[in-house]
C-alpha positions as CSV (number, residue, x, y, z in Angstrom):
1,X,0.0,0.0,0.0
2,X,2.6,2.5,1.1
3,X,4.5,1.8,-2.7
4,X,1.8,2.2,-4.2
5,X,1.1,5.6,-2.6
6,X,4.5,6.6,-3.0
7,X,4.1,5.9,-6.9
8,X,1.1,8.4,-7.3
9,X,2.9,11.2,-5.8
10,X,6.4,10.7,-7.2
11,X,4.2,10.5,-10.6
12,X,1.7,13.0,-9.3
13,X,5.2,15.2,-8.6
14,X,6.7,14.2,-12.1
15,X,3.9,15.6,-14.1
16,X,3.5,19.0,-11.9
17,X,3.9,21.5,-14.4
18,X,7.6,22.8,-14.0
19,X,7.2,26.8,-14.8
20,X,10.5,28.3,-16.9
21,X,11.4,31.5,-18.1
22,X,10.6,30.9,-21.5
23,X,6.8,30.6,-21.1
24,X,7.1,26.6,-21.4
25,X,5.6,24.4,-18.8
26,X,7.6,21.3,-18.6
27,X,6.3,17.4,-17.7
28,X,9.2,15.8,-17.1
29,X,8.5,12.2,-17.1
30,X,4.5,11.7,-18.4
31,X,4.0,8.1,-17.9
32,X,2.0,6.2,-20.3
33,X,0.4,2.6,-20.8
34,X,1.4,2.4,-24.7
35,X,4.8,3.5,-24.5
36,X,8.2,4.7,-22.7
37,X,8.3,7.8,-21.1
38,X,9.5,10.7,-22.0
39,X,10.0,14.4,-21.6
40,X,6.7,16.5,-22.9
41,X,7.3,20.9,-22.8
42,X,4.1,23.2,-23.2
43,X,4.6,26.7,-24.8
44,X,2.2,29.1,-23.9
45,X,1.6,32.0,-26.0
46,X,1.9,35.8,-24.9
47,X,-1.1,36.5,-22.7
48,X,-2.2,32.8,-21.5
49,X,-1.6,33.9,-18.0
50,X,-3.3,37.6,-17.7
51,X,-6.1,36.5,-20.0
52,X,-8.1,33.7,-18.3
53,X,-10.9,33.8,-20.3
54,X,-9.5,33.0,-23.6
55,X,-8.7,29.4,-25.2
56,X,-6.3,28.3,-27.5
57,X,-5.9,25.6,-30.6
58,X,-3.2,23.2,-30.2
59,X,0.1,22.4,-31.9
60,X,1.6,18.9,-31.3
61,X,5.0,18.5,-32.1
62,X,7.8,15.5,-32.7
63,X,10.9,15.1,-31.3
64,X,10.4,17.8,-28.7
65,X,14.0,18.4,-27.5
66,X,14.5,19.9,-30.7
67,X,11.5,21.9,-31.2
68,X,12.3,24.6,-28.5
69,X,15.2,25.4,-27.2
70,X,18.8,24.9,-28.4
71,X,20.5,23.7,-25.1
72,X,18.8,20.3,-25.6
73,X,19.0,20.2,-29.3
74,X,20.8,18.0,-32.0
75,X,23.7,20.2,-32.8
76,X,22.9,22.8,-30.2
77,X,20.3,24.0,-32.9
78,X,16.5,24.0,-32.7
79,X,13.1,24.8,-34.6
80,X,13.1,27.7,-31.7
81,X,9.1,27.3,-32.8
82,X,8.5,29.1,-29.9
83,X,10.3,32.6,-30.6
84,X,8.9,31.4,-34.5
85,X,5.1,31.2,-33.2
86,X,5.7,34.7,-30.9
87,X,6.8,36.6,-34.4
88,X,3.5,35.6,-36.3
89,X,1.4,36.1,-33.5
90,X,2.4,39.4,-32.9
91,X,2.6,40.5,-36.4
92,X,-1.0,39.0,-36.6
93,X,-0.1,36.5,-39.4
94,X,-1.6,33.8,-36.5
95,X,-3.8,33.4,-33.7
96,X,-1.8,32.7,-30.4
97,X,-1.7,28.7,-30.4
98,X,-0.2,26.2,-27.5
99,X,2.8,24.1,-28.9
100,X,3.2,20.5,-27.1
101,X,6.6,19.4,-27.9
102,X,7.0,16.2,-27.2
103,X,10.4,14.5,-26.9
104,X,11.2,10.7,-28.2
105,X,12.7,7.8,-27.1
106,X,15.0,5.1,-28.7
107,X,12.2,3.7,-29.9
108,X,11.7,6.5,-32.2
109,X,11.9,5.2,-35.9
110,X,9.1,2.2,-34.6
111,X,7.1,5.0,-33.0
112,X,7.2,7.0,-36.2
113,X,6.8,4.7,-38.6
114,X,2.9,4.4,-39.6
115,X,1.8,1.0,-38.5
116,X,-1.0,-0.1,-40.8
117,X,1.5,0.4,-43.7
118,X,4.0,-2.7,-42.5
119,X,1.8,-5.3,-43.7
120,X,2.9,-3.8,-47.3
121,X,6.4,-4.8,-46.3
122,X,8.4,-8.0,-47.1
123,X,10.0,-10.1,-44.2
124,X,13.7,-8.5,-45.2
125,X,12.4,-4.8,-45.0
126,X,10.9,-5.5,-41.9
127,X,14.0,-6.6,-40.4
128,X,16.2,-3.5,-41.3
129,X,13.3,-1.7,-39.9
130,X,14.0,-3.5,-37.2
131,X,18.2,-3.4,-37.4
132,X,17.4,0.6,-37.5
133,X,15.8,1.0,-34.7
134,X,18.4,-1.0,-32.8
135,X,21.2,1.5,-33.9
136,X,19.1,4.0,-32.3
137,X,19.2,2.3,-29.2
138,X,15.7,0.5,-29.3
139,X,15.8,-3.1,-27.7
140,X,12.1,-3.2,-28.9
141,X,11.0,-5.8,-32.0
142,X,7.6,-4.7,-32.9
143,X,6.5,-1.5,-34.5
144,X,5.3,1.2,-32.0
145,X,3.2,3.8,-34.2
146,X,-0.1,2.5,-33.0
147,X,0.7,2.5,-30.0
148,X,2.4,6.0,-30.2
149,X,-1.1,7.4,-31.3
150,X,-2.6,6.0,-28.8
151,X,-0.6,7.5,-26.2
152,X,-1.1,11.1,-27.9
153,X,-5.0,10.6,-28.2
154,X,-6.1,8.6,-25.3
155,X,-3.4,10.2,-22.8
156,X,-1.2,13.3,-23.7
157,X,-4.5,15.5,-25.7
158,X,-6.5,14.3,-22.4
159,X,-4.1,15.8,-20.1
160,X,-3.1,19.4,-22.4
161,X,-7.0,19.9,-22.3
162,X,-7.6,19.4,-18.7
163,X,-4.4,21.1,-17.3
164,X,-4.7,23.9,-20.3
165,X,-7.3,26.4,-22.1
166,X,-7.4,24.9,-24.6
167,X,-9.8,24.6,-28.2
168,X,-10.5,20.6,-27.5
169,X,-12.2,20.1,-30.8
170,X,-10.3,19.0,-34.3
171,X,-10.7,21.9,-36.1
172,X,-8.0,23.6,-33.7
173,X,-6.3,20.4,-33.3
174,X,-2.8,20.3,-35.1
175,X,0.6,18.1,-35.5
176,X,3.9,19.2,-36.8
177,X,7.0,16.9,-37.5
178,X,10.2,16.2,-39.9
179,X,11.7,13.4,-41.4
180,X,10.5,10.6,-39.7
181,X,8.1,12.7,-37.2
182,X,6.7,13.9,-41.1
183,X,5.4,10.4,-41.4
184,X,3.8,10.2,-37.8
185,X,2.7,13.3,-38.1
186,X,0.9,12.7,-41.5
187,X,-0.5,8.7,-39.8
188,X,-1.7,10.5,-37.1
189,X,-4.1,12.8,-39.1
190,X,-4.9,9.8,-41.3
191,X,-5.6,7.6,-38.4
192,X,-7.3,9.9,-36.2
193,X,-8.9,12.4,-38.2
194,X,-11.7,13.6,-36.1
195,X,-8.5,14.4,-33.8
196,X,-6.5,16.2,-35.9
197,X,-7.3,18.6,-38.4
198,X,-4.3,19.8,-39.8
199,X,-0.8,18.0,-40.0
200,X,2.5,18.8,-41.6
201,X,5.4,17.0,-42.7
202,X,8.6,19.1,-43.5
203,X,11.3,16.7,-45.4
204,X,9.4,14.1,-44.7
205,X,10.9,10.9,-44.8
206,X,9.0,8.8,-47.2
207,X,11.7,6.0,-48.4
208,X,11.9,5.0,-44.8
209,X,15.3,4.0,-45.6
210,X,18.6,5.9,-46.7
211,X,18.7,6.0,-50.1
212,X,16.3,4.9,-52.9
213,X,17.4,1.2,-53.8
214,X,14.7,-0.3,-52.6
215,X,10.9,2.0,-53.3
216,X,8.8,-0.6,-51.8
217,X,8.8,1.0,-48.1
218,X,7.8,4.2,-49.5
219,X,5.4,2.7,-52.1
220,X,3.8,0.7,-49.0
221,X,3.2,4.1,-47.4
222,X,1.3,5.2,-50.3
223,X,-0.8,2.1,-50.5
224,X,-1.8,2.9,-47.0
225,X,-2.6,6.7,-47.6
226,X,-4.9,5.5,-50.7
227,X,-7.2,3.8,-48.6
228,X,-7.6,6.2,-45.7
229,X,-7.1,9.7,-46.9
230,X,-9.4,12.2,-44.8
231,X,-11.9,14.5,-46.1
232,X,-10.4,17.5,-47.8
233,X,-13.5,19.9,-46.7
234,X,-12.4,19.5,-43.2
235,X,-8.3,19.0,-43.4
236,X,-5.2,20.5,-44.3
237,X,-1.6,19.5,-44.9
238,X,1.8,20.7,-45.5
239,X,4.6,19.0,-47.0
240,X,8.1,20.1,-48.3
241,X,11.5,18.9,-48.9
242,X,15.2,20.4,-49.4
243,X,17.6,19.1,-52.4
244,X,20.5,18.7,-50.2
245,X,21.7,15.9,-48.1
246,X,18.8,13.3,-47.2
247,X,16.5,15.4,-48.7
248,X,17.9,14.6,-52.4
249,X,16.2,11.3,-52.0
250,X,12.3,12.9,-51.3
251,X,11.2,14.5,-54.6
252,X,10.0,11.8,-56.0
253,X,8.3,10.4,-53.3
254,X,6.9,13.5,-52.7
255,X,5.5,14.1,-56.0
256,X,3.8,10.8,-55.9
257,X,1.9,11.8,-52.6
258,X,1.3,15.0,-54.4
259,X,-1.0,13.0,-56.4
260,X,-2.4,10.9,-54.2
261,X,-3.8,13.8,-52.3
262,X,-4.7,16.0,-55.7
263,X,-6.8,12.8,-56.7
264,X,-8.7,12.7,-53.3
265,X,-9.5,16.0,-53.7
266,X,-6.9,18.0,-51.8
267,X,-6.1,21.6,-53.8
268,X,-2.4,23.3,-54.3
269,X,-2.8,26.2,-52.1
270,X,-5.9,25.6,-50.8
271,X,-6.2,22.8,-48.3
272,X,-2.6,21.1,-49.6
273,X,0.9,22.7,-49.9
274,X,4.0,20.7,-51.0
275,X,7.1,23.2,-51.3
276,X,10.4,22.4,-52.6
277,X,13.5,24.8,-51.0
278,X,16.4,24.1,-53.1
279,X,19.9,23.4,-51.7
280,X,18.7,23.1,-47.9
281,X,20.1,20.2,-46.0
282,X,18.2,17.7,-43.6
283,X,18.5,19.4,-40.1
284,X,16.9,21.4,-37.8
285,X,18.5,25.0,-39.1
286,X,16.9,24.1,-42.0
287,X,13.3,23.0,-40.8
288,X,13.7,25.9,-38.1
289,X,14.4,28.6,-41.1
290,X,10.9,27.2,-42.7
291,X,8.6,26.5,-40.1
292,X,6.9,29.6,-40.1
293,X,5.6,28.6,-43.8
294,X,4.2,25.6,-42.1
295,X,2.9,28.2,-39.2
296,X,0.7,30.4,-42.0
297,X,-0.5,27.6,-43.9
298,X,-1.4,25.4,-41.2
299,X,-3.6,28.4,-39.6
300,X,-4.0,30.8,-42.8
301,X,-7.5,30.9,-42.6
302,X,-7.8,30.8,-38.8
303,X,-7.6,34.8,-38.5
């Protein structure tokens, strides 16, 4: 009995909203029955604490320690979405909107990688999926994105709206990744779409693997978007890709998906935008020096 009491309030403790400097709230070890645990920081726009009687949309966001702040960055180097989001907002390009950054695990490429498209793959691409996520650290050996989704839906968007003022329904309901947080990003809108209204993808990493000797991974992707692409009337997406580095592999892809969305009734410039920047790398400089595209398309007609 006394363990177990113990283990509510150290979790009761670990999910207390840490208050920073920076207008970020910080859970530091949010537990969940799907997957590890991990690091999740809230941003809260200018005025959520002397205006109580306003609510906000949502933005969630993949691999969290680089979304925020460069100390806990790859390369010392982040999206800095935050300072990104404050320059729209108060230049009135955006609404004010609360950005969940959620950090992963080792398990990240099988938490990214959208489940229902592995029964596309043969036994041998399953494997390297499985080899990859070993380099990373992983010491799992089944894919994770379900499960992933699960946690975001059925635990983390529970918690945001009852600890936050927030906009609970879909239509201000968002989620933001690259590379492999693209794909997630993009299943997660798929998967849950009276969840998530909008989703974007920047260099998103459709061949799964490094290089483009073997299409099927990516082509199993698009067999699974076929089949459960939402309704355009009520979503929006945003895709792009670099020419440099990692990125020289996407276009392709990219166009490919292009298509699959045009045919389902998504619209250039509308309720779809795929961008190409030419000569930027795969990193978060780069993805940090574009994200406020993503920003205005994501909530252009939100003003």
């Amino acid at each position: 009995m006394k363990r177990s009491l113990i283990k509510a309030a150290l979790c009761f403790l670990a999910l207390t909203p840490v208050v920073n400097a920076q207008d970020v709230r910080t859970l530091e070890h949010f537990e969940s029955e799907y997957v590890d645990a991990r690091q999740v920081d809230v941003w809260l726009p200018p005025n959520y604490e002397t205006d109580k009687n306003m609510s906000y949309p949502v933005l969630y966001m993949q691999d969290g320690q680089n979304v925020l702040n460069d100390e806990t960055a790859m390369d010392n180097t982040s999206w800095q979405a935050g300072r990104t989001a404050l320059d729209l907002i108060k230049q009135d390009k955006i609404g004010p909107v609360i950005i969940v950054a959620i950090w992963n695990t080792p398990d990240r490429f099988l938490e990214y990688f959208p489940e229902n498209a592995a029964q596309y793959l043969t036994d041998s691409e399953k494997k390297q999926v499985m080899e990859l996520a070993q380099k990373d650290g992983s010491n799992k050996k089944q894919f994770l994105g379900d499960e992933y989704l699960k946690f975001l839906v059925a635990e983390l968007k529970p918690y945001i709206d009852s600890h936050f003022r927030t906009l609970k329904d879909a239509k201000n309901t968002a989620i933001c990744g690259s590379s492999m947080g693209g794909l997630i990003s993009m299943y997660a809108a798929f998967e849950y779409p009276e969840v998530f209204s909008k989703a974007a993808g920047l260099s998103t990493h459709w061949p799964v693997f490094f290089d483009n000797n073997d299409t099927n991974p990516a082509e199993a992707i698009r067999k699974y978007m076929e089949m459960h692409v939402p309704a355009p009337k009520s979503h929006r997406f945003y895709f792009d890709l670099g020419t440099a580095s990692l990125d020289q592999y996407y276009e392709d892809h990219q166009q490919q998906v292009d298509a699959i969305m045009e045919r389902s009734g998504y619209a250039q410039n509308d309720n779809y935008l795929s961008q190409v920047f030419e000569g930027e790398e795969h990193n978060e400089k780069a993805w940090r020096n574009r994200f406020d595209k993503a920003l205005l398309f994501l909530y252009k007609s939100d003003q």
